[in-house]
C-alpha positions in Angstrom: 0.0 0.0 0.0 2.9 2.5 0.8 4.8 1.9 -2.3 1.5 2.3 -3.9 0.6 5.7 -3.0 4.4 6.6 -3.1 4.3 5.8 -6.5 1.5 8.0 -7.0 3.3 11.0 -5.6 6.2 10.4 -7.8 4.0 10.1 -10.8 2.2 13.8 -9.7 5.8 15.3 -9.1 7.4 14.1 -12.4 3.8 15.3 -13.5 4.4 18.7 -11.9 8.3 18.9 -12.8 7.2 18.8 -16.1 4.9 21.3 -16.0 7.1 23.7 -15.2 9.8 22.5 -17.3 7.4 23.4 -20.4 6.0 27.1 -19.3 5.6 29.0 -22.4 8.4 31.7 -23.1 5.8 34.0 -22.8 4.7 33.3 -19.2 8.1 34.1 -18.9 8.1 37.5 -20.5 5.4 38.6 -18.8 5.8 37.2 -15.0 9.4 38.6 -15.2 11.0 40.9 -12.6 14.1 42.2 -11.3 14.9 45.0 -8.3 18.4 45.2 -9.8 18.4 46.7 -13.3 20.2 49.6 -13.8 18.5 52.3 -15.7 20.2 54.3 -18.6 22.4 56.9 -18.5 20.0 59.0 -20.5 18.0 59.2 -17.7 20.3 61.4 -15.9 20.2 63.9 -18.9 18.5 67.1 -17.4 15.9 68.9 -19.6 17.0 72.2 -19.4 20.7 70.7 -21.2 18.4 69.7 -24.2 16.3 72.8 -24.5 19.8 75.1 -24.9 19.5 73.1 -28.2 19.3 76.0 -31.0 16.1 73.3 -33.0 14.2 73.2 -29.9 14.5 77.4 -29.3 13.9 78.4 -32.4 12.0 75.7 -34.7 9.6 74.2 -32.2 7.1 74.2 -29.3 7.8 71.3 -27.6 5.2 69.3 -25.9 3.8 70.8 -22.8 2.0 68.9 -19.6 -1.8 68.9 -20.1 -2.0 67.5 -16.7 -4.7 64.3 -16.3 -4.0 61.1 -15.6 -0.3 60.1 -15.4 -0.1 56.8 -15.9 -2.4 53.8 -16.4 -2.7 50.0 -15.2 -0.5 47.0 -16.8 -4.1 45.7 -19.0 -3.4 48.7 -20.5 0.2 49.5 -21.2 0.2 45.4 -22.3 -2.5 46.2 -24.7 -1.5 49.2 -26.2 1.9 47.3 -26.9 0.7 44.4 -28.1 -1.4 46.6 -30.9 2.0 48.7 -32.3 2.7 47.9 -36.0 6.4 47.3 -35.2 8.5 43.7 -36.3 10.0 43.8 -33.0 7.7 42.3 -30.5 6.8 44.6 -27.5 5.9 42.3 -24.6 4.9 43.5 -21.2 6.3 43.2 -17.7 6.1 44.5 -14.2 10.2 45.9 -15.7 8.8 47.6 -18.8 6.3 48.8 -16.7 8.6 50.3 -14.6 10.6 52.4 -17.1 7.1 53.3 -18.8 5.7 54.8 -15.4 9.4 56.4 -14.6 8.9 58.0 -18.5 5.6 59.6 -17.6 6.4 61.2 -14.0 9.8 62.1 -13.3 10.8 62.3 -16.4 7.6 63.8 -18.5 9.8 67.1 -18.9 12.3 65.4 -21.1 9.8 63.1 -22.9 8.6 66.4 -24.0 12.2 68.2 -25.1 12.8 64.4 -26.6 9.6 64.7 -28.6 10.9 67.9 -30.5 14.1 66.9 -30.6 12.9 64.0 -32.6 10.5 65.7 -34.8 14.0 66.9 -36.5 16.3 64.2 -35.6 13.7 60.8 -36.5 13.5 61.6 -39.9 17.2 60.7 -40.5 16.6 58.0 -38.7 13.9 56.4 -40.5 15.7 57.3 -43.9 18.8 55.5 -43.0 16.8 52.9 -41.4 14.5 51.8 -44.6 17.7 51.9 -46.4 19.5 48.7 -44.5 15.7 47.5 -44.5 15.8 47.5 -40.7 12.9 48.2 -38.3 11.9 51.8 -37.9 11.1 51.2 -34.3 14.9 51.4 -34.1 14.4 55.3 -34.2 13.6 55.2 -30.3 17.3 53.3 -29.2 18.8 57.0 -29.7 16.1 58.0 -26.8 17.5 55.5 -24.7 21.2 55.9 -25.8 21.5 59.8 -25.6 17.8 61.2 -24.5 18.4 62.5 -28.3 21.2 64.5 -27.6 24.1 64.9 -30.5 26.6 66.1 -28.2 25.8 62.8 -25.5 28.9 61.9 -24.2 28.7 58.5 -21.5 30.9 58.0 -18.7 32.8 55.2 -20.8 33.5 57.3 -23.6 30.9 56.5 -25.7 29.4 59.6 -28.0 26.8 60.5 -30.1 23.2 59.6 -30.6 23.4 56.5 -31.4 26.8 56.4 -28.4 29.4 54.2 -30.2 32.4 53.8 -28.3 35.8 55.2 -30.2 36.8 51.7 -31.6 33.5 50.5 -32.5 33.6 53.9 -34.3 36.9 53.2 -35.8 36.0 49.9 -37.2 32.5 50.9 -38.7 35.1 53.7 -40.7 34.0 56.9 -38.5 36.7 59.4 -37.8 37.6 60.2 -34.4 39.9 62.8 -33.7 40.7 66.1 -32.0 38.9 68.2 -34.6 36.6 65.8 -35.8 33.9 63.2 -34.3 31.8 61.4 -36.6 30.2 59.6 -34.0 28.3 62.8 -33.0 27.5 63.3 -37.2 23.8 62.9 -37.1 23.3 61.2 -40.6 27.0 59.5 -40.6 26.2 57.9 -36.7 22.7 57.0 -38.0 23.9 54.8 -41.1 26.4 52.8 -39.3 24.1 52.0 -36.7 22.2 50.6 -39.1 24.5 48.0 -40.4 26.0 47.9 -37.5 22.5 46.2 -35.9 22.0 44.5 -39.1 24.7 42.8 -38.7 23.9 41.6 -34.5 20.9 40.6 -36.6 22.5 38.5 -38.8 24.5 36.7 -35.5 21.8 35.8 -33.8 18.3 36.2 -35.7 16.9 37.7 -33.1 15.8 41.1 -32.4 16.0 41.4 -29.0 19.5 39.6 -28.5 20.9 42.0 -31.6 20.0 44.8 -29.4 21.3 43.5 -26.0 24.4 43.0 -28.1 24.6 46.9 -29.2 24.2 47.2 -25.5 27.2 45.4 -23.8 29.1 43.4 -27.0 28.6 40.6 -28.6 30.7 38.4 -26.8 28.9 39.7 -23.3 25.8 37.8 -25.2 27.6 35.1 -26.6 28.7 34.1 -22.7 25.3 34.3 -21.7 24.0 32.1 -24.0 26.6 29.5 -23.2 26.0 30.0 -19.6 22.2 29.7 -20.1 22.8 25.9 -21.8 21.7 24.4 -25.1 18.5 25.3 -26.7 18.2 28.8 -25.5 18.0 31.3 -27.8 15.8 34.5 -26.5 16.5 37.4 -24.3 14.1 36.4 -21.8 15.2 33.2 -21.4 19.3 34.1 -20.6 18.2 36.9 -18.7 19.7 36.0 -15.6 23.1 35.5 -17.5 23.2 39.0 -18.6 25.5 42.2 -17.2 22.8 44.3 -14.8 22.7 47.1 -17.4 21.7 45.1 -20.6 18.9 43.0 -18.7 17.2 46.6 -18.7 18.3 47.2 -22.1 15.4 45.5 -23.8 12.4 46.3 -21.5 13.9 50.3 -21.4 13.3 49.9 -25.2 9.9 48.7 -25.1 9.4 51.8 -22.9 10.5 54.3 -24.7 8.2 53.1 -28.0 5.3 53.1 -25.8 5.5 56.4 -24.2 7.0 58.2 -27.6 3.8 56.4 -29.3 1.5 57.2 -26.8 2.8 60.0 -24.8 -0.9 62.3 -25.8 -2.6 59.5 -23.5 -1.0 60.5 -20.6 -1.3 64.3 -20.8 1.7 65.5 -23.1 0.6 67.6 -26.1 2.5 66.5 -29.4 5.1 69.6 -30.8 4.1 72.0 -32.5 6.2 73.3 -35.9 7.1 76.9 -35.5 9.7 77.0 -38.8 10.4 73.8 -40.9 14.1 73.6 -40.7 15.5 71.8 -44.2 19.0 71.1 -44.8 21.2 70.4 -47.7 25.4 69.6 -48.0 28.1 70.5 -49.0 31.6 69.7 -49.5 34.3 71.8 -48.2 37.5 71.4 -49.0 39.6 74.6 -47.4 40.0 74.6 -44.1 37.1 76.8 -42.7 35.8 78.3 -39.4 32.4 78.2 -38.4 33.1 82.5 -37.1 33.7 82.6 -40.9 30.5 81.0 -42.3 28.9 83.0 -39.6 29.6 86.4 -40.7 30.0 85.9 -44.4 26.6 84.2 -44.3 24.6 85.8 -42.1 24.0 82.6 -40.2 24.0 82.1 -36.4 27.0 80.1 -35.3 25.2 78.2 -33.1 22.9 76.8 -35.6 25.6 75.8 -38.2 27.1 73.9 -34.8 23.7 72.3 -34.0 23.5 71.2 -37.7 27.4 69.6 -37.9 28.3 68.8 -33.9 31.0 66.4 -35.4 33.1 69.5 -35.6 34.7 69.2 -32.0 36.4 72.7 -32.5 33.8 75.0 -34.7 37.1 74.0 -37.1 36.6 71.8 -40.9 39.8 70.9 -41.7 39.0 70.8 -45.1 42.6 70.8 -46.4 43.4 67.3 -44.9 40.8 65.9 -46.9 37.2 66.7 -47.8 34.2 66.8 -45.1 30.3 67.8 -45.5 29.0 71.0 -44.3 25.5 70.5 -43.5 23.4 74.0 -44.3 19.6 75.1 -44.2 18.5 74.5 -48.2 18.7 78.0 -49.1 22.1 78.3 -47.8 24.1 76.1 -49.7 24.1 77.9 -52.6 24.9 81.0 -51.2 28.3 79.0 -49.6 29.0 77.7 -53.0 29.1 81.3 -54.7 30.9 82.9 -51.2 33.3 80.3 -50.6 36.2 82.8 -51.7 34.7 85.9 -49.4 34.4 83.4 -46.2 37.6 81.8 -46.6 39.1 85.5 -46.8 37.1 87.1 -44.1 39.6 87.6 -41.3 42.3 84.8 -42.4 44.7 86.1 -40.4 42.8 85.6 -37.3 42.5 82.0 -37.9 45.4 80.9 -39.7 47.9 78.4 -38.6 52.1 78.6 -39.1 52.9 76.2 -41.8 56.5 77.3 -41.2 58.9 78.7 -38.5 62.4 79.0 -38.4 64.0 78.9 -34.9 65.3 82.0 -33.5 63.2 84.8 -35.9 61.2 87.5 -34.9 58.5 88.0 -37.1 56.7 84.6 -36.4 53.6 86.0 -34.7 50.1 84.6 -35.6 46.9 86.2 -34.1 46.6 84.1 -31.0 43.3 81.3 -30.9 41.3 80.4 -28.9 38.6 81.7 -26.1 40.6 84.1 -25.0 42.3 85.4 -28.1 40.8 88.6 -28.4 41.7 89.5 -25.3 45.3 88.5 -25.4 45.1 90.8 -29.1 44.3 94.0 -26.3 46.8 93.1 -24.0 49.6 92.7 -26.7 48.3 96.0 -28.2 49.0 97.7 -24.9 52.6 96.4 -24.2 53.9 97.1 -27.3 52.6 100.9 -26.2 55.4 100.9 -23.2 57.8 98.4 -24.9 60.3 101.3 -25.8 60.7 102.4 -22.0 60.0 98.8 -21.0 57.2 99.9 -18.6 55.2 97.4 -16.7 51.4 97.2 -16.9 49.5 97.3 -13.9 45.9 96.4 -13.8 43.0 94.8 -12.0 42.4 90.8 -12.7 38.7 90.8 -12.3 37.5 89.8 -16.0 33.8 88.9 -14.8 31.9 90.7 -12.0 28.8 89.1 -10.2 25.9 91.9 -10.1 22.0 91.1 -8.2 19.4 92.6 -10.6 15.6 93.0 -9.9 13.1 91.1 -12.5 9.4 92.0 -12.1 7.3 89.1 -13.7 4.9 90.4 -16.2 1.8 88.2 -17.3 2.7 84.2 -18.6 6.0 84.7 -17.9 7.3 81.8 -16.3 10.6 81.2 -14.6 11.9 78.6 -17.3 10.9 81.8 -19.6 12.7 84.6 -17.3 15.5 82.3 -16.8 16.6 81.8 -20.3 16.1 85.3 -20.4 18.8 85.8 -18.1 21.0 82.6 -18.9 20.6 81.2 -15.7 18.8 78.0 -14.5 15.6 77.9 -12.7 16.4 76.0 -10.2 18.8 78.9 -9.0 16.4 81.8 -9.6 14.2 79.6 -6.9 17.0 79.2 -4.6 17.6 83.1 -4.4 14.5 83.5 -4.0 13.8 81.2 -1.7 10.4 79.7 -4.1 9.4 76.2 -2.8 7.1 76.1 -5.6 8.3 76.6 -9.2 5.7 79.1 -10.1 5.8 83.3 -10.4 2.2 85.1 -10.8 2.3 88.4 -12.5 3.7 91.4 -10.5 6.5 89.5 -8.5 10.0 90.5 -8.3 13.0 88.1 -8.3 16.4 88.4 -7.6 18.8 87.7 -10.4 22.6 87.3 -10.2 24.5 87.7 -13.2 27.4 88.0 -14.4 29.0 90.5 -16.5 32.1 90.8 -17.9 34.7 94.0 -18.0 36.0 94.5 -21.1 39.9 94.2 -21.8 39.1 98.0 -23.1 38.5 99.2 -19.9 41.6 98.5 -18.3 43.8 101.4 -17.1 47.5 101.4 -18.5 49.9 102.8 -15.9 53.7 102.4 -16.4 56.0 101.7 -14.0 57.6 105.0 -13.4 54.2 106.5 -12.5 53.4 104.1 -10.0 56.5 104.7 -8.2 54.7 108.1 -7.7 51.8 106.9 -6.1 50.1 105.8 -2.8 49.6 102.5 -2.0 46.3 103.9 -0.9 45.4 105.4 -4.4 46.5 102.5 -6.0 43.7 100.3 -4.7 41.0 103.1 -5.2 42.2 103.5 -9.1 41.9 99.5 -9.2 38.4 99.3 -7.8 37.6 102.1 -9.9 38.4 99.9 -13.0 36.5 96.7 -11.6 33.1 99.1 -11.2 29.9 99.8 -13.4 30.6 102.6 -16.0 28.0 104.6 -14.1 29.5 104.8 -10.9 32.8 105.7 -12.1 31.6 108.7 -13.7 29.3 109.6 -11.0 32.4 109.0 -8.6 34.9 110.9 -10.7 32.1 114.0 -11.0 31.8 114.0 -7.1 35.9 114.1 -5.9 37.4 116.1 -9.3 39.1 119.3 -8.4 41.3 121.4 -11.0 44.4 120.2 -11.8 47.6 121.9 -10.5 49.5 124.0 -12.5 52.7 121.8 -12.2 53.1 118.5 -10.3 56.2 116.8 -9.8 54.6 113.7 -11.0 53.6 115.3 -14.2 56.8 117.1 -15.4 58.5 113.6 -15.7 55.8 112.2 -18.2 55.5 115.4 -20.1 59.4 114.7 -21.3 58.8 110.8 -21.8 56.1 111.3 -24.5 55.3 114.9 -24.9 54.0 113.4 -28.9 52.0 110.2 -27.7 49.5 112.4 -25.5 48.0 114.4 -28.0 46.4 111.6 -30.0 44.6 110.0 -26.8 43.5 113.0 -26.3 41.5 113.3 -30.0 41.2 109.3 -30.2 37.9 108.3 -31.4 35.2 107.0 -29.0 33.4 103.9 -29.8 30.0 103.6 -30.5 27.1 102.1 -28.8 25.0 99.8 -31.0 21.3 98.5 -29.0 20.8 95.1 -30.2 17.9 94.0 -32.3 16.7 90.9 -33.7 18.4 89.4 -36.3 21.7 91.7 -36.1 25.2 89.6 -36.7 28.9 90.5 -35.5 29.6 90.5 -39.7 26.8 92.6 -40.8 27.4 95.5 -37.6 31.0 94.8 -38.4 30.2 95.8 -42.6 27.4 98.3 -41.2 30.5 100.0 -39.1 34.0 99.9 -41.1 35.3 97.8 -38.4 36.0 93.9 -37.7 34.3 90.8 -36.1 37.1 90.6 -33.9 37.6 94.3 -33.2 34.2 94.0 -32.3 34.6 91.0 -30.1 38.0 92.4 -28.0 36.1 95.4 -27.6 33.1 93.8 -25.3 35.2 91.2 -24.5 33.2 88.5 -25.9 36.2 85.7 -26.8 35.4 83.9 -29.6 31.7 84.1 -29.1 29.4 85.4 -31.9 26.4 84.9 -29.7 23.9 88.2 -29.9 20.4 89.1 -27.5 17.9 91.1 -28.6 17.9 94.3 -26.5 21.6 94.5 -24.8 23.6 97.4 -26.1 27.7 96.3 -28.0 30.3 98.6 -28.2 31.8 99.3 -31.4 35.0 100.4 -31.9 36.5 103.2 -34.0 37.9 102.5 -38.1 41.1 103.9 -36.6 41.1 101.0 -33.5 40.4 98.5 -36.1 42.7 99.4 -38.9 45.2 99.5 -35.8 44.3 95.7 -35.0 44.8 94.7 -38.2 48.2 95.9 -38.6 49.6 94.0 -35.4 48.2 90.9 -36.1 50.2 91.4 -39.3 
């Protein structure tokens, strides 16, 4: 009797064992789950990074929150999944779920900045998708490889939207190097990813193991499966086997086609096309600067660097071999027929020494750089005291921190008031101590800022003079120079008393350079140009006889070409300019 029903029990558990040895791979999709995964990198990306992009400020409203219902039950999200026309099947567990519930709270913001930064971006996508005949729902891995961002760079190394590491790069043909990254060239990057995952398609024959492999490596997968035993061949059922990053890979995918598919079910209003934006190419063969194109052009530099951020530098070294320029439509042409007028306009400020001979004097080239228009005004004023070989003394404050006042006028926001300002948000609420992030009509804010003093404004004094003077008046002549314009002629209005007939300190400097004082006296004084929309540092520099970089030393700018609406430039003198050019000579 007991080896009867013992026998039973054996015959229920061999009954039961294999049961479970058969489950269905998709029991085992959906019952899945796992406290370890380790979300993206992209999730870190903070909006306010993506909406400096020039697209998004310029081309597009991005989606904004409607509000309502945030997220919805597992039925759901599993249905809606199951229904997407993709190749790739989208199967639901309490992991994609996850990721698709992280997508549509803390992160709704940059689903919304992602959304406009694909209405440009997916297009390329698609195109160079269809062309390897590859899924187009592999337009949403740059969301989770680089939240869309061009200039994405990982803690590995990895760059670019699509993120390939430099010798993945180097062996799908992209050039990496200190002037140029293809891996951040939007249509370049796009192509080779899409051989590159048709050929982790051709490996394995399986979608979801050819993207776990663009994750962490083929061989990362290849041990897996090995690990996992004979017979399996799906994501799902090596899971276990896999690097804690990769296992999130696949479900962060599914994600991110659900909520960029159905984001307007959850409150997120779809972009809205201010300007279509269409580009063309060119090839360049010169080597060319961005500043160049710029002025010549009429073109904002940041928009020629959103359209090519392969350019590391704003530099195309054309003359090693050719690259592609990528323009807006109508501007291609006008390159074509300008080319000679760019590459000439300002040469001298960015060519490089193709020669020097040890020991020789005249080797100077126009220094490069951020901070070679200032180090152009500081030359300028040594060579002034090189015959006496006077020292310059002067104050080392460049940028000064100043609090202004900003009264909130109706729908302004403080996203809106602090791109205004160029300042984040998130500080304009810590100085103003705003728990909440919203400003109603009528408020005032405190802004800090800062500003910068021009290399213009910095007083000369040589050597021989300062031997004459106080230690005391020292100091008040070099917070004098580190203050606002306005309180330095209000101050100097307030103390002035006539001068002395003779001074001992003056008879000295009378006989040094009785010739060089006259001509300060009757220099020139620059002018003050108010900013409006659509002005460039090339056209004010045509409109005025004078220089982009004249321009730039003269407010202290660096290389910058960047212009707003409303703030007032200084423009220097023909006679400062012409003077300029001869010295960088």
């Amino acid at each position: 009797m007991k080896k009867s029903i013992l026998a039973t029990l054996f015959a229920v558990g061999l009954s039961s064992l294999s049961t479970l040895s058969a489950r269905s791979i998709l029991d085992i999709k959906q019952s899945i789950t796992d406290d370890n995964i380790i979300a993206p990198e992209s999730f870190e990306t903070q909006t306010r990074q993506l909406e400096e992009n020039f697209y998004i400020k310029n081309y597009v409203v991005p989606g904004v929150d409607l509000g309502g219902e945030q997220t919805a039950t597992p039925q759901e999200y599993e249905q809606r999944l199951k229904v997407l026309p993709t190749v790739i099947e989208m199967p639901y567990n309490s992991i994609v779920g996850n990721f698709i519930n992280m997508y549509l709270t803390k992160k709704r913001g940059l689903v919304a900045d992602m959304l406009a930064l694909h209405s440009y971006y997916g297009p390329i996508f698609v195109e160079e998708l269809i062309k390897e005949g590859m899924p187009t729902e592999l337009q949403y891995l740059p969301v989770i490889e680089s939240a869309i961002n061009p200039n994405a760079i990982s803690r590995a190394g990895a760059a670019g939207l699509w993120q390939f590491m430099p010798a993945t790069a180097k062996g799908l043909g992209m050039e990496v190097n200190s002037l140029v990254d293809e891996r951040r060239d939007v249509r370049l990057s796009s192509r080779n990813a899409a051989r590159y995952l048709k050929q982790l398609y051709e490996i394995y024959n399986d979608w979801s193991l050819a993207i776990a492999a663009y994750n962490c490596g083929p061989g990362n997968v290849n041990k897996a499966l090995r690990r996992a035993g004979e017979g399996k061949k799906d994501f799902w059922e090596i899971y276990d086997y896999l690097l804690p990053e990769t296992r999130g890979y696949v479900p962060v995918f599914i994600a991110a086609n659900y909520v960029m598919n159905y984001y307007g079910k959850h409150g997120i209003s779809p972009t809205i096309i201010k300007r279509h934006l269409t580009t063309d190419t060119v090839v360049v063969n010169k080597y060319v600067h961005f500043n160049q194109i710029a002025a010549v052009l009429n073109i904002p530099v940041e928009e020629i660097r959103m359209l090519n951020p392969q350019y590391l530098k704003d530099v195309i070294p054309g003359d090693y071999r050719p690259y592609t320029l990528t323009l807006p439509t109508q501007q291609c042409l006008s390159y074509v027929m300008s080319e000679k007028r760019i590459l000439e306009y300002d040469s001298e400020l960015y060519a490089r020494r193709s020669h020097v001979e040890p020991g020789t004097e005249d080797v100077a080239v126009a220094p490069s750089g951020d901070n070679g228009a200032a180090n152009l005004t500081q030359a300028s004023r040594q060579s002034l005291n090189s015959e006496v070989n006077n020292e310059i003394a002067q104050a080392q404050m460049t940028e000064r921190m100043t609090v202004k006042t900003h009264t909130v006028t109706r729908g302004e926001s403080i996203r809106d008031i602090a791109r205004q300002y160029g300042v984040s948000a998130t500080d304009i609420k810590r100085w103003n101590q705003l728990r909440r992030g919203k400003v109603k009509e009528g408020d005032v804010l405190k802004i800090e800022v800062f500003e910068r003093v021009s290399p213009e404004n910095v007083k000369v004094v040589a050597a021989s003079e300062l031997a004459q003077v106080s230690p005391q008046e020292l100091r008040e002549a070099v917070a004098d120079q580190t203050a606002p314009a306005a309180e330095r002629s209000t101050a100097k209005a307030a103390t002035e008393e006539p001068a002395p007939k003779s001074t001992k300190a003056a008879a000295p400097k009378a006989k040094q350079t009785p010739a060089k004082a006259a001509p300060k006296a009757a220099a020139a004084k620059p002018t003050v140009h108010k900013i409006k929309n659509g002005d460039t540092l090339g056209a004010l520099a045509r409109r005025y006889g004078t220089t982009v970089a004249a321009i730039q030393a003269a407010n202290g700018m660096g290389k910058s070409t960047s212009l707003r609406a409303g703030k007032t430039l200084k423009i220097p003198p023909k006679q400062a300019a012409k003077k300029s050019t001869r010295r960088r000579r």
